[in-house]
N, C-alpha and C positions, 0 to 999 in steps of 0.2 A: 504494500500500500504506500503510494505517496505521502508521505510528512505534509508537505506544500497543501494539498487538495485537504487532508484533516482540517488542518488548520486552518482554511476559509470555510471550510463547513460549520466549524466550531464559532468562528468568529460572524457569519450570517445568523445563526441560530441566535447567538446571544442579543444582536443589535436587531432581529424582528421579537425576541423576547422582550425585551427594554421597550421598544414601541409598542408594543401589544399589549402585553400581558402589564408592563409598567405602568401603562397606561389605564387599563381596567382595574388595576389598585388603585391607582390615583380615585378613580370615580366610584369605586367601592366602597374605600373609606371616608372620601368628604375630604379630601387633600384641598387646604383653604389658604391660598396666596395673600389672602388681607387680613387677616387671622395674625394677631402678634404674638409672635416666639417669645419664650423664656429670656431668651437670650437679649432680646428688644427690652424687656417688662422689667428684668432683672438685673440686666449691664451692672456690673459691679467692680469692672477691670479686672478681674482674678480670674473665676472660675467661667460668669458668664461674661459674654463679650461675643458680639454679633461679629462675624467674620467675611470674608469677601467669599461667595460660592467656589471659584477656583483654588482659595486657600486651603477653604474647606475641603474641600473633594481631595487634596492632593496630602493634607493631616489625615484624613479618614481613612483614605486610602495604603499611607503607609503602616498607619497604628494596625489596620485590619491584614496586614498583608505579611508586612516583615518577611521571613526565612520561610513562613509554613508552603504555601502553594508552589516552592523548588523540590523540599525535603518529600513530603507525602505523595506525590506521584511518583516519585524515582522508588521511596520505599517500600510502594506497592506495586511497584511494574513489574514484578516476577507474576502475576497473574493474568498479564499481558496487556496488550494496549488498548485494547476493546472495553473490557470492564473498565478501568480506568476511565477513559473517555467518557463514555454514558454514565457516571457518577458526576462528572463535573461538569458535564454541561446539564443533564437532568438535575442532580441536589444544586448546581450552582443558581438554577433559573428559579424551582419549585422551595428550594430548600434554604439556601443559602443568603438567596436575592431577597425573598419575603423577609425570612425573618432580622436581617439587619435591617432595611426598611421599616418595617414593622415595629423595630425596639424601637429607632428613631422617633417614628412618629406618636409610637406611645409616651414616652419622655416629652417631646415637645407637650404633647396636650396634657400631663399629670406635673409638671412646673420645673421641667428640665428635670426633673427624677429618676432615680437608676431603677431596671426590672425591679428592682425588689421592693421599691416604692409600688411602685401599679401592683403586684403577689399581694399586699398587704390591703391596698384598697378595695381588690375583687374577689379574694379568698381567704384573705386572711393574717393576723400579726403573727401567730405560730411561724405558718409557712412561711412570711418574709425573712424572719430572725432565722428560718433552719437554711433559706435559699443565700440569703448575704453572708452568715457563717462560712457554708459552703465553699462561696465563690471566693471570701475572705482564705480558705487555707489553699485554695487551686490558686490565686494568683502568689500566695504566700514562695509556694513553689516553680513558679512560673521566674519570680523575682530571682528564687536561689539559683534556681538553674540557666539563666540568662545572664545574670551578673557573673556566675563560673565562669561561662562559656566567655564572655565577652575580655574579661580577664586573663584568658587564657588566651583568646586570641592577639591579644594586646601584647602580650609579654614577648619580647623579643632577646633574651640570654639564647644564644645559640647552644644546642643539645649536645652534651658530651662524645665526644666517637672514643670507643674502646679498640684498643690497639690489638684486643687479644681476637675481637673479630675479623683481622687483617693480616694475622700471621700465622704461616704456615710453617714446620717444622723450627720456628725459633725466628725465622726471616717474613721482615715486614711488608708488606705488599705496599709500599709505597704511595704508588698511583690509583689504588682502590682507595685506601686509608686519604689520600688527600679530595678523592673524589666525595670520600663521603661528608669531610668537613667543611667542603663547599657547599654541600645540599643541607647541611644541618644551617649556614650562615645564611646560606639565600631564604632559606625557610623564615627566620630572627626576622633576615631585611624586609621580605613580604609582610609578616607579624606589625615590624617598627611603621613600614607606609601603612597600614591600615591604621595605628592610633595615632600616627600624626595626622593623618588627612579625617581624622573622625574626632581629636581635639582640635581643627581648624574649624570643621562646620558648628561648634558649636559657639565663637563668638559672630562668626558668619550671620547664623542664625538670629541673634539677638538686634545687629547691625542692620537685617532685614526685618525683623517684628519693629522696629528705631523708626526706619522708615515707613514703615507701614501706619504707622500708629501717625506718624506725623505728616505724610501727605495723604495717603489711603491712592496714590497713582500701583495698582499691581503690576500693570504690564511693564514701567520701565524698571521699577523694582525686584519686579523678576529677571529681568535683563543682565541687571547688574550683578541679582544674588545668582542665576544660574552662571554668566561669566567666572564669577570667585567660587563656588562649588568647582568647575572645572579647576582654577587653580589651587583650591585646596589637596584636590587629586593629585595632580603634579606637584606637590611641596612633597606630600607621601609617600609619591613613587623618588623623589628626589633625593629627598632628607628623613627616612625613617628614622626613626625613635629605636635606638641602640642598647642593649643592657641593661634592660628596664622589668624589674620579674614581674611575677603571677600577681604576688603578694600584694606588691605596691601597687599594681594594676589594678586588685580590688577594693583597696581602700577610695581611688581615686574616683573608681567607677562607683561605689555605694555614696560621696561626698557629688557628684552628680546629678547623681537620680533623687537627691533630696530636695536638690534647688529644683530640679524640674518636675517635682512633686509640689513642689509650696509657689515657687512663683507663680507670676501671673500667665496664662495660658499662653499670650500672646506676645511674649518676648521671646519664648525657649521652645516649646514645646511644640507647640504650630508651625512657628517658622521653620522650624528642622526637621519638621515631618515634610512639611509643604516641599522644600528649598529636595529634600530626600527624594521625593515622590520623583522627580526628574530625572534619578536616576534611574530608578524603574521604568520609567516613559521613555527613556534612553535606550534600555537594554531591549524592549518591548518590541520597541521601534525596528532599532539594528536586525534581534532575532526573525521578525516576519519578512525585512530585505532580503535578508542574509540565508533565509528558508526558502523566498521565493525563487534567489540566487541560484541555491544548492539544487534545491529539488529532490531531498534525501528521503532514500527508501528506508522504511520502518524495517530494521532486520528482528527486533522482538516477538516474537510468536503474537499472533491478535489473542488468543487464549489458550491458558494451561492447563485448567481445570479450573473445579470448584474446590479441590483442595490442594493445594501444592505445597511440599514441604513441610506437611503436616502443619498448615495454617488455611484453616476453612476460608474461603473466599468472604460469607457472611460468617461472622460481624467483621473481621480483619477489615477489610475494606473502606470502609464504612467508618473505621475508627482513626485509620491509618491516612486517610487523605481526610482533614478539617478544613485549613484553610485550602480553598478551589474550589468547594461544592458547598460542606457548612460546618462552621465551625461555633461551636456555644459562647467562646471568648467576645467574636464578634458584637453579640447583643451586650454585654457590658461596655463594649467601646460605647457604641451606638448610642447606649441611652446613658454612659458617664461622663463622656465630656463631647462629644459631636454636638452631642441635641441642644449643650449650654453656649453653641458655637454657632445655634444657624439662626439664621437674619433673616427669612423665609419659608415658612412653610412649604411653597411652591419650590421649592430645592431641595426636598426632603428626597425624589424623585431619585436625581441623578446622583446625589453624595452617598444617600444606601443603597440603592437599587442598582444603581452606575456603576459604584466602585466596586462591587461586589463580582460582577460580570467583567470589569477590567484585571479582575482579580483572577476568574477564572482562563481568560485568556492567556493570564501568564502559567498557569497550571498546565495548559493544553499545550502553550510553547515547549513548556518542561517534557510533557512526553513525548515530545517527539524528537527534544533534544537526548535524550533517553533510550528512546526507541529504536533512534538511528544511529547512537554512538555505541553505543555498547550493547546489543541483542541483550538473549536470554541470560549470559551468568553476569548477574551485578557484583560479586564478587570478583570474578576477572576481570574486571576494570581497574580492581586495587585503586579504588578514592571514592572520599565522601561526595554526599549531595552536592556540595557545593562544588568540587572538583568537577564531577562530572555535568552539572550545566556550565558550568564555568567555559569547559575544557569545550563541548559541545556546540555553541553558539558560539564560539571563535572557530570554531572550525568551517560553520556558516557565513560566519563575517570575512572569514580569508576568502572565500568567493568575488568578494566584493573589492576585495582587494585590501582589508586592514592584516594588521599582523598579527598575527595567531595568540604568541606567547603578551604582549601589552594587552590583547582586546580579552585575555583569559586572567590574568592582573587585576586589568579594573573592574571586570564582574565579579569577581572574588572579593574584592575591595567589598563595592557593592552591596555584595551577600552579606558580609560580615556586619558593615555600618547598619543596615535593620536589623541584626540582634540587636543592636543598642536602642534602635527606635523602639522592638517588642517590649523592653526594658524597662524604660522611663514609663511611656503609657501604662504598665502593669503596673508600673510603682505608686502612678497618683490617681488608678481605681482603686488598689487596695488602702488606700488613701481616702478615698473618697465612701465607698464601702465600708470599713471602720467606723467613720464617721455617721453612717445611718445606722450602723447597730445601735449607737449609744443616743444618736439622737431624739430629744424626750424623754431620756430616763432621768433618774435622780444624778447620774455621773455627767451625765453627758455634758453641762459648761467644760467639763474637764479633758472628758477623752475623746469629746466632739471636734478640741479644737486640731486643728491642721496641721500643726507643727507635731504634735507629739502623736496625732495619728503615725504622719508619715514614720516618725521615730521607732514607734512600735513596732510599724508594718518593715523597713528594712531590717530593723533588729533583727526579727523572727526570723528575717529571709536569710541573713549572717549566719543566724545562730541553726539553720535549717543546711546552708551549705556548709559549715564545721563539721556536724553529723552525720552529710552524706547522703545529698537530698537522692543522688542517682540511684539509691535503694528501693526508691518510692518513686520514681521518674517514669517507669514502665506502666504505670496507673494513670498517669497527665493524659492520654488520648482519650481514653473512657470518660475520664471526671471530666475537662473539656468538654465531647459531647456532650455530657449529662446536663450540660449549663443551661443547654436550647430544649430539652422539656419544659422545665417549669416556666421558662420563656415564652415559648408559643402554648402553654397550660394558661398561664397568665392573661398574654393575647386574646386566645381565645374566648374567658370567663367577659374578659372585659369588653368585647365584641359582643356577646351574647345580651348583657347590660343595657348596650346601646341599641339594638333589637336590627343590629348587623350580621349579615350570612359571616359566619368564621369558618367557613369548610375549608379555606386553603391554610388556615393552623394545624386540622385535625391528623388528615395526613401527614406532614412531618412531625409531629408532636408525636402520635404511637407509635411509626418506625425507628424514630428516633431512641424513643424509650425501649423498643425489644432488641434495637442494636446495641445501646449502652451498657444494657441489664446483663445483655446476653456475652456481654466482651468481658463484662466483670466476674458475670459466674463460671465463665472459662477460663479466666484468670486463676481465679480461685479454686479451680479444681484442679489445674494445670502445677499451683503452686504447692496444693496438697498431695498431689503426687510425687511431686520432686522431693518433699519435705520425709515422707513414708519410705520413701526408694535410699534416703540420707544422699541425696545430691544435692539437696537443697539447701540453705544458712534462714536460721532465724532472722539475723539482723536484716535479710531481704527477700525472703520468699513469705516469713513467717509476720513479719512486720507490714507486707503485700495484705497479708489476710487479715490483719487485725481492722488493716483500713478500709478493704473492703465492703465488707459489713455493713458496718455502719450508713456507706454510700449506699449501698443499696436502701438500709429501711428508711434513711432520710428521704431518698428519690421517692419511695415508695409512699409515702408518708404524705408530699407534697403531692402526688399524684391522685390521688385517694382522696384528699379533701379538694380539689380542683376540678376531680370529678363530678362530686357530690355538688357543686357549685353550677357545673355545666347541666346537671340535670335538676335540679330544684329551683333554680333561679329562671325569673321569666324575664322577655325584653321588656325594658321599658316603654 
């Protein structure tokens, strides 16, 4: 099968979804252009603050987007390119598109409030305290394991070469032994340009919110901040950042995500999502030329089965591609800081609905850079996700004429800088989140306010990678899912309220839930085997199961009374 000819199929689908089907939500739910936003009613320069649409769209788009829609199609393509496909353009249109939409526009109309606001007004305080708990310890982890990761990419100490794997009979093999301490330095150098060119954008960023705030001109502002984006790439690939460890990488990176927790939205946060998004629109851009270019044959099997590798197709699937089809995270972006950002009702449209679908485009680019780089063994590729789109989509660009190893560089770059965007965004909903546990209780002047949320909320995350969050990290896909139940549970009670058809909740809301349920009870059984066989360790098979549990009766729990909601209650 052609890559090239997927790939316009994928991308006509989505853009007659967007007009069609975008468009009968729009008139389904009363999408109302003279209707004042949160954002309008509330302007507070912090949190709410009405945004330019293009800003917006291109914050939303990264915060929703980051690493997920590269990683989850590469790490599900051993069941080949077919299934893949129809998940992400199916869940991306049916599934993915409504429900960020959908948080959005709920949040705008409940006073810029996150899902667990609307849970509490149409089903219940129970279920909001057990659904914001929830999402409070998945971002918790979200936090730990972003901030590792991002840390680790940072750290540029080039890696010890042991001489003993270089000598044979007592003689040193010289020329291997020097080759390899080249590739341990080049590796540091790569490391050094991504934390410089990713401590560049961030006064970039501020320079850009400066302006923005002070003439509100976007287009020449954008001019200037994509221009210096470009040269912050080149300071990176120039001048990386040299013998700088893990260690001090994460203190720097946790004293980060605190100011772009507590500041104001629209000096840090937005801008470098926004100023970010271009790079994505960049790489988007190149990979569909550069695919037209190539015209590369899909060498991946289209299917493997429904089990392969002793991993059933359902739920696998389903859990293992989030961002590109639908991801649970999503609806907390949507309805925690997007919705306190738009100026418009009438833009509710293209910022959920739009980016969501621009999102899956870059999912469907991924498979086919996937598809056609490396066939059936993802292991005989020997490289991560990021290696192989990286490596793939340069190898499309060389068509065109750019250089393979710079155009495989800066998409790697690329990749790397939205970990940092998943990051920050994670940091000031688990921020925000916090803050509606406690808000209204007898504590909450206390642990309502901002500053010591955020405190809390990286703390834990510190004190969660000290312990060894990747114990617990094979659980994040499931519990992720699990987020877009009580999401479209919610949706839907409160659609019923308003004496609105909710049948396009009902569908994702059940599949969703026997996908999550069913990923977890195979978890769980998977770990109690391992655990009985003694192949297993407490501290991560058995510490899996303790978590489990729980996840389930809470799902269970909220589902059950959202039920009872959806059938007791009449419309109004």
């Amino acid at each position: 099968m052609n890559g090239f000819l997927i790939l316009v199929i994928a991308i006509v689908l989505f853009i007659v979804a967007y007009v069609t089907y975008g468009a009968w939500l729009c008139k389904k739910w009363g999408i109302d252009p003279t209707r004042k936003t949160p954002a309008v009613e509330k302007n507070d320069g912090g949190d709410y603050v009405p945004a330019n649409p293009a800003v917006l769209l291109g914050h939303h788009f990264s915060s929703i987007a980051g690493a997920g829609p590269i990683t989850g199609p590469i790490q599900a393509a051993f069941f080949g390119w077919v299934p893949v496909l129809l998940w992400v353009v199916i869940g991306g249109i049916f599934f993915g598109g409504v429900q960020d939409f959908s948080a959005l526009f709920a949040s705008i109309r409940h006073d810029g409030k996150t899902i667990g606001e609307v849970i509490e007004h149409h089903i219940g305080r129970k279920c909001k305290l057990i659904f914001n708990i929830f999402c409070f310890l998945v971002l918790l982890l979200v936090v730990a394991a972003f901030g590792d990761i991002v840390a680790n990419t940072f750290a540029s100490v080039p890696a010890t070469v042991d001489t003993v794997a270089y000598t044979v009979d007592g003689v040193l093999n010289e020329e291997a032994y020097q080759a390899a301490c080249d590739a341990a330095t080049a590796a540091a150098s790569s490391a050094g340009s991504v934390a410089t060119a990713s401590l560049c954008f961030i006064p970039l960023a501020i320079l850009f919110g400066l302006l923005q705030r002070k003439n509100n001109n976007t287009l020449v502002n954008t001019i200037i901040g994509v221009i210096l984006l470009c040269g912050s790439i080149w300071l990176g690939l120039r001048f990386p950042m040299m013998n700088v460890a893990k260690s001090t990488w994460t203190y720097v990176v946790l004293a980060y995500i605190f100011i772009a927790s507590v500041a104001p939205v629209w000096i840090l946060l937005q801008p470098r999502d926004y100023l970010n998004s271009f790079l994505l629109y960049a790489i988007i851009i190149l990979a569909v030329v550069g695919i037209a270019a190539a015209r590369p044959t899909m060498v991946l099997p289209a299917f493997n089965g429904f089990v392969v590798n002793g991993q059933p197709l359902f739920p696998v699937l389903f859990i293992t591609i989030a961002c590109g089809a639908i991801s649970g995270f999503h609806s907390l972006i949507a309805s925690g800081t997007t919705s306190k950002q738009l100026a418009n009702e009438g833009q509710a449209k293209v910022v959920g609905y739009g980016a969501m679908l621009i999102e899956c485009t870059l999912a469907v680019i991924t498979l086919v850079a996937v598809g056609s780089a490396v066939g059936q063994d993802m292991k005989a590729a020997g490289a991560t996700p990021a290696g192989i789109f990286a490596n793939g989509i340069a190898s499309f660009a060389a068509t065109v004429g750019l250089p393979t190893a710079t155009t495989a560089t800066v998409i790697a770059l690329a990749y790397s800088a939205f970990c940092l965007t998943s990051l920050d965004t994670a940091t000031r909903l688990g921020r925000m989140i916090f803050q509606e546990i406690f808000d209204g209780t007898k504590l909450g002047d206390l642990l309502a306010n901002k500053y010591l949320a955020t405190v809390v909320t990286i703390g834990l995350s510190f004190l969660l990678m000290q312990a060894g969050y990747s114990n617990i990290w094979p659980l994040f896909g499931a519990a992720n899912q699990l987020v877009s139940v009580p999401a479209f549970m919610a949706l839907a009670v409160w659609f019923k309220h308003m004496g609105k058809g909710n049948k396009m909740f009902l569908i994702p809301m059940f599949f969703m839930m026997v996908a999550t349920l069913s990923s977890l009870g195979l978890s769980f059984y998977n770990n109690v085997m391992k655990l009985s066989a003694g192949t297993g360790i407490f501290a991560k098979e058995g510490l899996q199961c303790i978590i489990i549990v729980p996840l389930i009766i809470l799902a269970i729990i909220i589902v059950v009374d959202g039920l009872k909601e959806l059938a007791k209650k009449k419309a109004a």
